[in-house]
C-alpha positions in Angstrom: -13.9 -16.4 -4.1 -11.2 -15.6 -2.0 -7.6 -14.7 -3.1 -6.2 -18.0 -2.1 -9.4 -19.8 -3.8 -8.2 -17.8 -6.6 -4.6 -17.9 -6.5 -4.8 -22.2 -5.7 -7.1 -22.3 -9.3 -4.9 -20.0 -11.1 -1.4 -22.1 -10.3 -3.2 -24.9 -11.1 -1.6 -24.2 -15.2 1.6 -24.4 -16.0 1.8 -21.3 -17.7 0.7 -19.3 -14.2 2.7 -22.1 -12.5 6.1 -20.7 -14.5 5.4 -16.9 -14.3 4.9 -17.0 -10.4 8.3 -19.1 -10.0 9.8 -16.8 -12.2 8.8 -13.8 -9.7 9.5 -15.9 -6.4 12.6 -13.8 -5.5 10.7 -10.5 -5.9 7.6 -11.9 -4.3 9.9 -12.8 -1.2 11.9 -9.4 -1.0 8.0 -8.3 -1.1 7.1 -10.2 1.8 9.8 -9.6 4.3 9.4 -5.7 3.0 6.0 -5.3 4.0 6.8 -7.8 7.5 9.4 -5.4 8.3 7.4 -1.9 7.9 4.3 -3.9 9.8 7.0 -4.7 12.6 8.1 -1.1 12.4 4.5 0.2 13.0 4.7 2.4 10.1 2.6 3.2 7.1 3.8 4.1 3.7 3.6 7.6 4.5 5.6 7.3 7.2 8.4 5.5 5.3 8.5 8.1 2.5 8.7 11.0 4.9 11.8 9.2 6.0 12.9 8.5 3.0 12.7 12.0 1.8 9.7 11.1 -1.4 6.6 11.0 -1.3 3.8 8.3 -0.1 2.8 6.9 -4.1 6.6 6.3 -4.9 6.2 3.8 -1.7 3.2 2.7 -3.2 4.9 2.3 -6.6 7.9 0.1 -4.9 6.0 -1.8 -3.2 3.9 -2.7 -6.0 6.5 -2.7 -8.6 8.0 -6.2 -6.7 4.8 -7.9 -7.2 4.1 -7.1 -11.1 7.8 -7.8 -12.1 7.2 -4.9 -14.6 10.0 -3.0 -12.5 13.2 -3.6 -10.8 14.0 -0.9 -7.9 17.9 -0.2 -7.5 19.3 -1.9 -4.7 20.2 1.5 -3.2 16.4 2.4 -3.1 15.8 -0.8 -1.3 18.5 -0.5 1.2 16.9 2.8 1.8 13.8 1.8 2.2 15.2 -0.8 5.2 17.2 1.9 6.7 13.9 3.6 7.0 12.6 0.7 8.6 15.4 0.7 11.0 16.8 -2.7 9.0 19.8 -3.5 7.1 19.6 -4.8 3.3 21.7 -8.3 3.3 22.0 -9.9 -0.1 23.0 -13.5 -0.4 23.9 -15.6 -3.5 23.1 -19.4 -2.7 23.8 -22.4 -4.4 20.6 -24.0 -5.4 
């Protein structure tokens, strides 16, 4: 089975359905974190070095937006993006 495969039959109850929406900001700051260090050709290591930490607190950052378990500080994040060469923007939208 593949992950979609699995992913499709696991959303398919409501009680997955309502944990996943509730992590759909962090699994979209996850996203466009992982596009952007692709984009900047660079691996984790790479990232930390710049960052001045280590590679397994990348690891843990990266990993922490798609458990929910953890919330990284917004300054970690916009350091993480200026390591990236991005800029954090934060928006609040009307729904």
């Amino acid at each position: 089975m593949t992950h979609k495969e699995l992913k499709n039959k696991a959303l398919k109850k409501s009680s997955v359905q309502k944990e996943y929406k509730a992590l759909e900001t962090e699994f979209s700051l996850l996203r466009q974190m992982l596009r952007a260090r692709k984009k900047a050709g660079l691996s984790q290591a790479q990232v930390a070095e710049r960052m001045g930490t280590k590679s397994p607190a990348i690891t843990r950052l990266e990993s922490s937006l798609s458990s929910g378990k953890h919330s990284p500080s917004l300054a970690t994040i916009k350091k993480y993006a200026e390591a990236l060469g991005c800029h954090l923007e934060i928006k609040i939208v009307n729904r």
